[in-house]
C-alpha angles and dihedrals in degrees: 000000000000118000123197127231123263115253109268089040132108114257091236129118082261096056083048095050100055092032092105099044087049091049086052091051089248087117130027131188090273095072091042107049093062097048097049080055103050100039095065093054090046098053092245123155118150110101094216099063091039083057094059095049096045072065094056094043084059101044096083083051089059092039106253121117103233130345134255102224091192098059096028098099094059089037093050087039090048098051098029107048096047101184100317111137087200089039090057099044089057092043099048086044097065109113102247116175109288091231107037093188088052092049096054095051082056085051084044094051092045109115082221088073121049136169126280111252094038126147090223107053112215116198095251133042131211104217131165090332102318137100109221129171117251094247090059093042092052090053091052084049087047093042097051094046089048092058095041100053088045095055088044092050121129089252092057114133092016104293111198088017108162085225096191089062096044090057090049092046096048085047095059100038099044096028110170114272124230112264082356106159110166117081116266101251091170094063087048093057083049102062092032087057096053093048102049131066085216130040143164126198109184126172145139133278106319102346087136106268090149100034085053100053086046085064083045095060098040090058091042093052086048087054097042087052089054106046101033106014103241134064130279123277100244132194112181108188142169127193090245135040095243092047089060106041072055091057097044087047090054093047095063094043113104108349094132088070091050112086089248111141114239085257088049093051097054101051084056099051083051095064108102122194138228153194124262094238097049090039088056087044106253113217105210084207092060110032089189092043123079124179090235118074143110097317100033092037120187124282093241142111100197122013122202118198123188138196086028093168080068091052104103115218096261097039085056101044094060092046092059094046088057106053111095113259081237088049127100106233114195129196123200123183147118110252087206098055123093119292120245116290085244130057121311144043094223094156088052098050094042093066095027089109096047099094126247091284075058095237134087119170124196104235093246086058096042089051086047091056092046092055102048086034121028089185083052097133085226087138112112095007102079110111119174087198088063125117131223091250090061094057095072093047115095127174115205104208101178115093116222115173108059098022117261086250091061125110082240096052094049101038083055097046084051109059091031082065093053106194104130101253091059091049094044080055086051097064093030090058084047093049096052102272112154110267129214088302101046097259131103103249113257086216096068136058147163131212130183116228121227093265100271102004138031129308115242079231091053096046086050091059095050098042081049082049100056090048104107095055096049102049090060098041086056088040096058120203113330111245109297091009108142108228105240086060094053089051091050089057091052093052085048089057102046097042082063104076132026156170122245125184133189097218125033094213131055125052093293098040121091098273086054096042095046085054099046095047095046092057099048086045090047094109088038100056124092143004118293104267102013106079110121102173139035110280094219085053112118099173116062107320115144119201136132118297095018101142109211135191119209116233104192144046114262109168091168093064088028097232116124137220089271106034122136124212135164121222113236153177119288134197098288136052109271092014119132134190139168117251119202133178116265134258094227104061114278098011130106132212132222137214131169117255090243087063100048115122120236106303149158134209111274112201077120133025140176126277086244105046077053089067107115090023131103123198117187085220120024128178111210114200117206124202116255095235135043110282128186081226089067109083132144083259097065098035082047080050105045094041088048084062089079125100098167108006143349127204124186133214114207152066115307100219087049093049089052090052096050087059099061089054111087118188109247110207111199101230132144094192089093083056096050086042107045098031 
């Protein structure tokens, strides 16, 4: 059967190959578009193989690194179809190649592929099963080399270490807890952290990442005193703005009850951090360029990155090959949490080879912690298999912020583990079942939404959620309080609970729910007399008490792609303007509403834009039907946003059956790391 192309395509026997999967949305004009120019400068003609690369060409889009073509049409079927019996039958009707072996060795022979290490560089490579253009591929090479050389530097295990001050040091800051049973896996992230020149400390929700990297720097500053006689050059960065103002924040928690001398603890507090793309130097004229880079390497002497599993494969790449080959470079992140919006799972495929206890240590490296550290938990994890990448990978199991007995604790380590009883006794804990004492846990709920939109109960938790923030904002500032600390209790308010939705579109996405919210809030919202807009309003509209997140990078106003900000009142009647947190701790910041970046209304947001933040209580909307969007990394991720509480809204089966669907990033780096 002939099919005709779809309107916009050559009318070649290409156009008329990929027609149909353009008419289904599996293509679009993009993939396309660099094929049909380079074909023709190749030499390639055959619309088969032209087929396989315009997948190749997507995949990025879609954030995998290169494409399968013998498994795509039941990937594309599985995630496409959701569910959707009519979804499914056009889907599974598209007219893939009969032999999709077969189809892959034609790809392969194409002199648009060519091998990797080839003297004539084609634009695409064929590598361990999947076609990858030669750009990606060349980040995963980059990548690799980078880490290797780094684990192979002259600094590598902690050379010149003054080794009776590290034991004191690790003493004091990691002193034995009384009836602590469990091994001390933060003070061996600690050692292992000063010793190696990479290392990544992954964990769940509130194992200590950042408690323990407070604990890091405050051993590495003891070490550089000593050895040089002056701290230690630090960058502290996020990929976004918000994760880093987060970073900054958790560093200067605590660190009175830590055993950090008040010098100490100053130095800390006067870290500021960044965002990757300010720290490498971004150049608002070249998106894919940065100042800093092999031959213009970063001023710093040890870097620490947070939220990692949000770092994309070429944004990573180009970090690691601007850290300093003498510098500490450490990693922070939850492997379980969802992958980068772009292309890559680089998180993911760093620590792919460290076992499911996520370490392994080589036994020369276990034998050199036990030496400077006889408590060092080195028992069970010596692997004489390991390589040297594995030794500066440590995953901290033991949740801390909200109590391993919590609803919370237990809901996150369950669906981190993944069998099917421990996720079954996810939802059912949600759902009310009786916990460890008998009694359903205060800290979860679940709550069914009303079929395609939301349930009036629903909507009256929300509306009782956002209370505290609306009630100051009404209040205005109390008698002699100075304004800006009026509107930082406000932001405090409001930063403490919020919507999360898996889609941005549809009644229960974040366009719908930002509608439907800010319509029942709509008496609630603003000071008497200051109201310049309509309250229901979700485009545009500026008036009092509007929260806003910013959705682009704007460095000449400071104010980042994430940040949340509320509109308020200014010096004169009718005035608005956009408060933000500040940059210094417990201040805010203002801007008027003509110089605000791109934004939206934020009384909800979606699960990914959520990535870096903590609410103490979070409502997580789930769609009515089954999504491919829906998978056990963005509930884990949603859920991991609590601090106090979590409540969400959907239907419990479907629930169950997102968990059991994990997201599979096409990507051979694990492969080039691990071996």
């Amino acid at each position: 059967m002939s099919i005709a192309p779809v309107q916009g395509l050559p009318d070649t026997a290409f156009g008329a190959r990929v027609a149909p999967f353009v008419e289904a949305g599996v293509l679009d004009a993009t993939d396309l578009h660099v094929v049909r120019i380079l074909a023709p400068v190749f030499g390639e003609e055959d619309p088969e193989a032209m087929l396989g690369l315009a997948f190749a060409v997507r995949a990025p889009r879609l954030g995998h690194v290169g494409v399968d073509l013998v498994t795509l049409a039941a990937r594309i079927a599985a995630e496409g179809a959701a569910g959707d019996a009519e979804a499914e039958a056009k889907l599974g009707a598209l007219p893939w190649p009969a032999d999709a072996q077969d189809w892959r060795r034609r790809v392969a022979g194409s002199p648009l592929v060519g091998p990797p290490d080839a003297e004539v560089l084609a634009p695409f490579v064929l590598h361990d099963g999947l076609v990858v253009t030669r750009r990606h591929f060349r980040y995963q090479q980059r990548l690799r080399d980078a880490v290797v050389a780094r684990l192979s530097g002259p600094e590598t295990e902690g050379a010149g270490l003054d080794v009776p001050l590290l034991r004191e040091g690790l003493d004091r800051l990691f002193p034995p807890l009384p009836g602590e049973a469990e091994p001390d896996l933060q003070r061996l992230a600690a050692l292992v952290a000063v010793l190696r020149p990479f290392t990544v400390i992954t964990g769940g929700p509130g194992t200590g990442k950042t408690f323990t990297v407070k604990k890091v720097l405050a051993l590495l500053l003891e070490q550089w005193e000593s050895a040089h006689g002056r701290p230690p050059r630090v960058a502290l960065a996020a990929p976004t703005g918000k994760a880093a103002r987060r970073l900054e924040e958790a560093l200067r928690e605590g660190l009175e009850d830590m055993g950090i001398g008040g010098g100490t603890r100053e130095w800390i507090r006067g870290l500021p951090a960044t965002t990757l793309h300010r720290l490498l130097g971004f150049r608002p004229s070249n998106s894919t360029r940065f100042r800093h880079g092999p031959e213009d390497p970063l001023g710093a002497d040890v870097v620490v990155v947070d939220e990692a599993s949000m770092v994309d494969l070429a944004l990573m790449c180009k970090l690691v090959e601007a850290v300093p080959a003498c510098a500490r470079l450490v990693l922070l992140g939850d492997r379980d949490q969802l992958a980068s919006v772009e292309a890559g799972s680089v998180l993911a495929d760093l620590t792919a080879g460290a076992g499911p206890a996520g370490m392994r240590l080589r036994p020369e490296f276990a034998a050199r912690l036990r030496a400077l550290d006889p408590a060092a938990p080195v028992e069970g994890r010596v692997d004489p298999a390991a390589p040297q990448l594995a030794d500066g990978i440590v995953h901290l199991s033991r949740p801390r912020r909200f109590g391993a007995e919590t609803g919370l604790g237990r809901l996150a380590r369950a669906i981190a583990e993944g069998s099917p009883e421990s996720l079954d006794q996810a939802v059912a804990w949600l759902g009310g079942a009786a916990g460890e004492g008998g009694r359903p846990y205060p800290d979860l709920r679940l709550v069914p939404h009303g079929g395609e939109g939301f349930s009036d109960r629903a909507l009256r938790w929300v509306v009782e959620g956002y209370g505290p923030y609306l009630s100051l904002l009404r209040a205005g500032p109390r008698p002699g309080q100075p304004v800006e600390s009026h509107h930082l209790e406000v932001l405090r308010a409001f930063g403490s609970f919020r919507v999360l939705a898996a889609h941005r579109r549809g009644p229960l996405g974040v366009e719908g729910l930002n509608g439907t919210l800010g319509a029942a809030l709509q008496a609630e919202i603003g000071a008497p007399g200051e109201r310049s807009g309509p309250p229901s309003s979700t485009r545009g509209g500026h008036y009092v008490g509007r929260p806003i997140l910013v959705t682009e990078n704007r460095y000449d106003v400071g104010r980042m792609n994430g940040d949340v900000g509320i509109l308020v009142g200014g010096a004169r009647r009718g005035e608005v303007r956009a408060v933000f947190p500040g940059r210094a701790p417990d201040t805010v910041e203002y801007l008027d509403v003509a110089r605000l970046p791109p934004h939206e209304t934020v009384f909800a947001m979606t699960i990914h834009k959520s990535q870096g933040s903590q609410f103490a209580h979070p409502v997580v909307v789930l769609p009515a039907r089954e999504s491919p969007l829906l998978t056990r990394e963005l509930v884990y991720t949603a859920i991991t946003r609590a601090v106090s509480r979590v409540t969400v809204v959907g239907d419990a089966p479907l629930l169950r059956r997102a968990l059991d669907v994990r997201v599979q990033r096409a990507s051979s780096l694990g492969g080039m790391l691990w071996g």
